[in-house]
N, C-alpha and C positions, 0 to 999 in steps of 0.2 A: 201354694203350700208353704207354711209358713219353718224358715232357717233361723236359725240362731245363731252370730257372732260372737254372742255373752256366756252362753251355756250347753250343756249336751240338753237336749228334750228327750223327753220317754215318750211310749204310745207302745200299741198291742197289736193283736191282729184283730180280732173286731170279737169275737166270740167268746162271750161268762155264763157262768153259772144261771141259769134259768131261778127264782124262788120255786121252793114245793109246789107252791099252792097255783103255781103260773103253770108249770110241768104237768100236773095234774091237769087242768084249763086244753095245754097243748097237745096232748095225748089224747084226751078224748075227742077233740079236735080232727086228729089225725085216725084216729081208728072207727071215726063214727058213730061215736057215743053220747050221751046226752049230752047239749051246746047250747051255751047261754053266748050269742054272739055279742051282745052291749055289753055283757058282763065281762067277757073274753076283752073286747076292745077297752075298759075301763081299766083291767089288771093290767095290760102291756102298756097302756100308758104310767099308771102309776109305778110301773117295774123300772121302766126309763127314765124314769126322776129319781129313784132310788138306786142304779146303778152308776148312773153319771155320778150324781154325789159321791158313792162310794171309790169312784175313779181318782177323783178330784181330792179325795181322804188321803188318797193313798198314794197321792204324790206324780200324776200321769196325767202328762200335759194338755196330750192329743187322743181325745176320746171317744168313746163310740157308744152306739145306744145297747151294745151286747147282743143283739142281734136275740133281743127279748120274745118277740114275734110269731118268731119263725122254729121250724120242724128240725131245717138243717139249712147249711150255706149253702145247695144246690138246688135242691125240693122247693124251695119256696118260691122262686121267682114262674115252677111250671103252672101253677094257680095266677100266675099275671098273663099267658101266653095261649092265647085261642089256638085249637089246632092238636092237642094235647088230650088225652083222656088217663086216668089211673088205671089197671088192671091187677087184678091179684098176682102175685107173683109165688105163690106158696112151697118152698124150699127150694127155693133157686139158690143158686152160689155168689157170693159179691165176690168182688173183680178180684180182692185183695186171695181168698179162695185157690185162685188159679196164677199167684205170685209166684215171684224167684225166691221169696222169703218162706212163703208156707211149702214150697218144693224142698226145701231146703232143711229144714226144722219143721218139719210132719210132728213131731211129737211135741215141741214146745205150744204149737198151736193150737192141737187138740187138748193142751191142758190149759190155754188160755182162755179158749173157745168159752168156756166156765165163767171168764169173768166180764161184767161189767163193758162195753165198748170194745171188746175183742174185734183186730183187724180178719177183715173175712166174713162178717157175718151177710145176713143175706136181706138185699132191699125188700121191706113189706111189700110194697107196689113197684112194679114196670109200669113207665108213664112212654105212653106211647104214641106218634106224632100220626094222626089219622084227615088231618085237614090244613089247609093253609094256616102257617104260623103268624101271628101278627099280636102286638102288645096291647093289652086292655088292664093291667097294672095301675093304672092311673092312680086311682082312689087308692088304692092301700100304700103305693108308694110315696102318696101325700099325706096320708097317714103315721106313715114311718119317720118321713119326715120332720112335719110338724111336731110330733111326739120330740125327736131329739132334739128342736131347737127350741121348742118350751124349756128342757128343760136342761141345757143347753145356757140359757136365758140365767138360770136361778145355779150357775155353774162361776167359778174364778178358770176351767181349761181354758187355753191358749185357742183351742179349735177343734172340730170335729171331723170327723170322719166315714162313711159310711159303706161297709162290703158288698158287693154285686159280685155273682156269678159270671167266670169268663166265657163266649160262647165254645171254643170246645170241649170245657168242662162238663157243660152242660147237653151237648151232644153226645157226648159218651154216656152221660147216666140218661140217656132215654132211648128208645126204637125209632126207627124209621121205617114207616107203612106207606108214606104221601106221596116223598117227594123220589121222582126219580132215578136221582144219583145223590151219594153223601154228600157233595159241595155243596146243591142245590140246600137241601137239608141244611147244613152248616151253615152258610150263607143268610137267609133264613132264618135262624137262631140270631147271627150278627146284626143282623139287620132292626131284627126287633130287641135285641138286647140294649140296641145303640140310645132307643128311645130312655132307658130309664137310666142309662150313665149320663143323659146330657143333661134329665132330670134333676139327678142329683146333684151336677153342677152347677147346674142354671139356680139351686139351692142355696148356692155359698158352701155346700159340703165339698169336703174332700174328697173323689171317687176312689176306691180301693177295688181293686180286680182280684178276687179272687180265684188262683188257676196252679193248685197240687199240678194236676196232670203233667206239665212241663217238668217238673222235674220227678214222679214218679213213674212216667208212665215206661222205662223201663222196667223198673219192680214189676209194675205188674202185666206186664208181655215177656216173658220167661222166650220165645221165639225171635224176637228184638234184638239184634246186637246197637251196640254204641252209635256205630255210622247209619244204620236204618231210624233209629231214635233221633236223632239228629234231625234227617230230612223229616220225619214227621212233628219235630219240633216246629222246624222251620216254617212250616203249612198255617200250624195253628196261630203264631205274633202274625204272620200276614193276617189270619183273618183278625185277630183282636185288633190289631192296626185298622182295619177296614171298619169294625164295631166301634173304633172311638175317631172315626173322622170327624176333622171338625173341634174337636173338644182339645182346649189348652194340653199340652201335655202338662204344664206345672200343678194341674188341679189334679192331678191322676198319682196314685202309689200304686204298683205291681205287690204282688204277694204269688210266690210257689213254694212249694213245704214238699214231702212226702208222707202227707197223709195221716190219722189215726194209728198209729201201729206202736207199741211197748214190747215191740221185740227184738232180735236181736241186731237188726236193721244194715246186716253186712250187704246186701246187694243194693242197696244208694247209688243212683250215679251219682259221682261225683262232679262237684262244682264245675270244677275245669273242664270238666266237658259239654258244658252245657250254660257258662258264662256270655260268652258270644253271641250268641242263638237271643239270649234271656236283654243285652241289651239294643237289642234292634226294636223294642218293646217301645212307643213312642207313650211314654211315661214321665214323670218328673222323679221318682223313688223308687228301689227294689227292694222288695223285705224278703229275707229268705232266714234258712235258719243255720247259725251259728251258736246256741250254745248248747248243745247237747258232744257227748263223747263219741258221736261218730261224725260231727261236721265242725266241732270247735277251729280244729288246724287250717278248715280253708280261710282265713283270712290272708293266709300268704296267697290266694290264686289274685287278689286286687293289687300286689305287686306285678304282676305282669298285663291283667285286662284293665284295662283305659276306658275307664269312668269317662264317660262324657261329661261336658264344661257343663255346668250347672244342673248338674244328675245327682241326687243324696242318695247312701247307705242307709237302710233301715236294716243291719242286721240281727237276728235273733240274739239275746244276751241273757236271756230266759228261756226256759225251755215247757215245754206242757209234755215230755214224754219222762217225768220223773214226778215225784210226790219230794224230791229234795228241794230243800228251800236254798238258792243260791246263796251265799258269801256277797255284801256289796263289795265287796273287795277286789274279789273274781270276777264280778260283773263288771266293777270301772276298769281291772287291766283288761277287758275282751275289749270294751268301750275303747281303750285307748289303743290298742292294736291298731282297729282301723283307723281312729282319728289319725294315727302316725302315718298311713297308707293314703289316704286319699284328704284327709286335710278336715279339721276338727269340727269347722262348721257345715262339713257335708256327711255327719252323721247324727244319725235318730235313734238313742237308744229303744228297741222293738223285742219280740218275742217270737219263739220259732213257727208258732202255730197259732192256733184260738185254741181256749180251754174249754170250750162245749162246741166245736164243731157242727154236731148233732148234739140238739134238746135231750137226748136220751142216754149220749157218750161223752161222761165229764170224769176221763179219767185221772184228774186230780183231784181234791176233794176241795169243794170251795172252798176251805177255811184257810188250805194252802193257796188256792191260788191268789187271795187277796193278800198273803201274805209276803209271796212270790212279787206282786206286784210294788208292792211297800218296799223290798230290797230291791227293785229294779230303777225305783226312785233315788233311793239313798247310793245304788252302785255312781247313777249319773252324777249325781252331786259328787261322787266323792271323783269319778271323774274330770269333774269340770277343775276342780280346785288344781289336779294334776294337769291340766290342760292351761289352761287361764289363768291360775298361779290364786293366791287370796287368802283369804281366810273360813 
């Protein structure tokens, strides 16, 4: 994973804006509607050459292919994994539903519920584990691939990067019919997840984990206190630990957020309690998010938690839970908060979330988020000068 010396670098969480006309492509896709599959494959490639470029416009070092592709960051990898079937799911509750946030704020919800990526809505399909798990991903994985480093190829970024689902992440968003007991289940999940992180290392890509769960999964267990969340933190790095044996940690970025949600987001666990837990993570980087008004102030928790020797900060210094377009200003003093805390060159200026999580939930409007991304550029530069001294 590539540090800088010279400069602060930028990078994302991995997830942009879909084009219409690919949205369109991926929707019908997903609800089983008329499907040009060479066609389909010809748009996400050409999306990926057009996204990187727009990266690379926009002043962001460490890039990704937007995760063009794909339905959601979770959803997609169950089309890689034997063992799994879709079933209707027809007004069921999503998790977010049965939150300490919608417990809480019943009324803001029910009027959010109206808009656009509203936390709480309800999974189209339950994908449910009916047979032995095992990876058949192959092909689309090396599609994925090669798509990014063609273009990639016709790129000035520093390096790329590519998101993968964490296995409890992806235990939680499915049933278990197969196996068992949940471990076995879990286990299982890791086991075949492991195949496409070592894929994409064996790439030359950066692996990025993505795993909300770890830090929301209090939000939404309203039954949970702090110390039960804890031990079930603890459960889940054992097994992602288990899913990336083997695999460098320096090739590897951690990512945990809390989730899609534009509300009023007072039940957060906070940092400090779930710091510790997050670095037993055998990782080279953590991204989490730091600039939004309800997580800005924990950079003082890396005053006291002990960064491991050659472990980098990716923290959030953008945010995807506002349509404001940050101050560089205000992005290079967040930037240089932690540079003073843990030491300049083991920070990655990053952003709190992905801006299309879900194909379907882009609650910023793209024309901010590239714009977002252009001050996230100029905050680092203007960081670096403060950092590095220059002109």
């Amino acid at each position: 994973m590539r540090q800088s010396t010279e400069r602060i670098l930028t990078t994302h969480v991995g997830s942009l804006p879909r084009p219409p006309d690919l949205l369109a492509m991926i929707l019908a896709k997903e609800q089983g509607g008329p499907f040009d599959a060479e066609a389909y494959a010809g748009r996400v490639r050409s999306a990926v050459a057009e996204v990187v470029k727009r990266q690379a416009e926009a002043g962001i070092d460490i890039i990704a292919d937007g995760e063009m592709g794909r339905f959601g960051f979770i959803p997609y990898v169950n089309e890689r994994l034997s063992g799994l079937e879709a079933r209707p799911n027809p007004g069921g509750e999503g998790t977010w539903a049965r939150s300490r946030e919608h417990l809480a704020f019943p009324e803001y919800y029910a009027w959010a519920a109206q808009m656009p990526g509203a936390a709480g809505g309800a999974q189209r399909n339950q994908w449910v584990c009916t047979g032995p798990i095992a990876y058949k991903g192959q092909q689309a994985l090396a599609r994925d691939i090669d798509n990014l480093k063609a273009a990639l190829a016709q790129s000035s970024s520093a390096e790329a990067f590519m998101p993968a689902v964490s296995p409890a992440q992806l235990a939680g968003w499915n049933k278990n019919e197969y196996y068992k007991t949940d471990q076995e289940f879990r286990v299982a999940i890791a086991d075949a997840l492991h195949e496409e992180y070592r894929a994409i290392v064996d790439a030359g890509i950066v692996l990025q984990i993505d795993d909300p769960q770890l830090a929301s999964h209090y939000t939404t267990h309203p039954e949970l206190d702090i110390a039960q969340c804890r031990n079930w933190a603890s459960s889940t790095v054992e097994l992602l630990n288990h899913a990336l044996a083997g695999i460098p940690p320096e090739r590897v970025r951690y990512h945990t957020c809390y989730g899609i949600n534009m509300g009023p987001r007072v039940h957060d666990m906070e940092l400090k309690h779930i710091v510790d837990v997050m670095l037993r993570i055998n990782t080279g980087a953590y991204s989490f998010e730091a600039g939004n008004p309800r997580h800005e102030h924990e950079w003082r928790v890396w005053e006291d938690a002990k960064l491991p020797e050659g472990k980098i900060l990716i923290p959030g210094v953008i945010t995807h839970g506002s349509n404001f377009v940050e101050h560089p200003e205000a992005i290079a003093q967040r930037i240089g908060r932690f540079a003073q805390v843990v030491g300049r060159g083991r920070v990655i200026a990053g952003a709190d979330c992905g801006f299309a999580s879900f194909s379907t939930t882009c609650e910023v409007h793209p024309s901010v988020v590239w714009t977002k991304l252009a001050a996230l550029a100029e905050g680092a530069r203007l960081a670096t000068k403060e950092l590095w001294g220059g002109g």
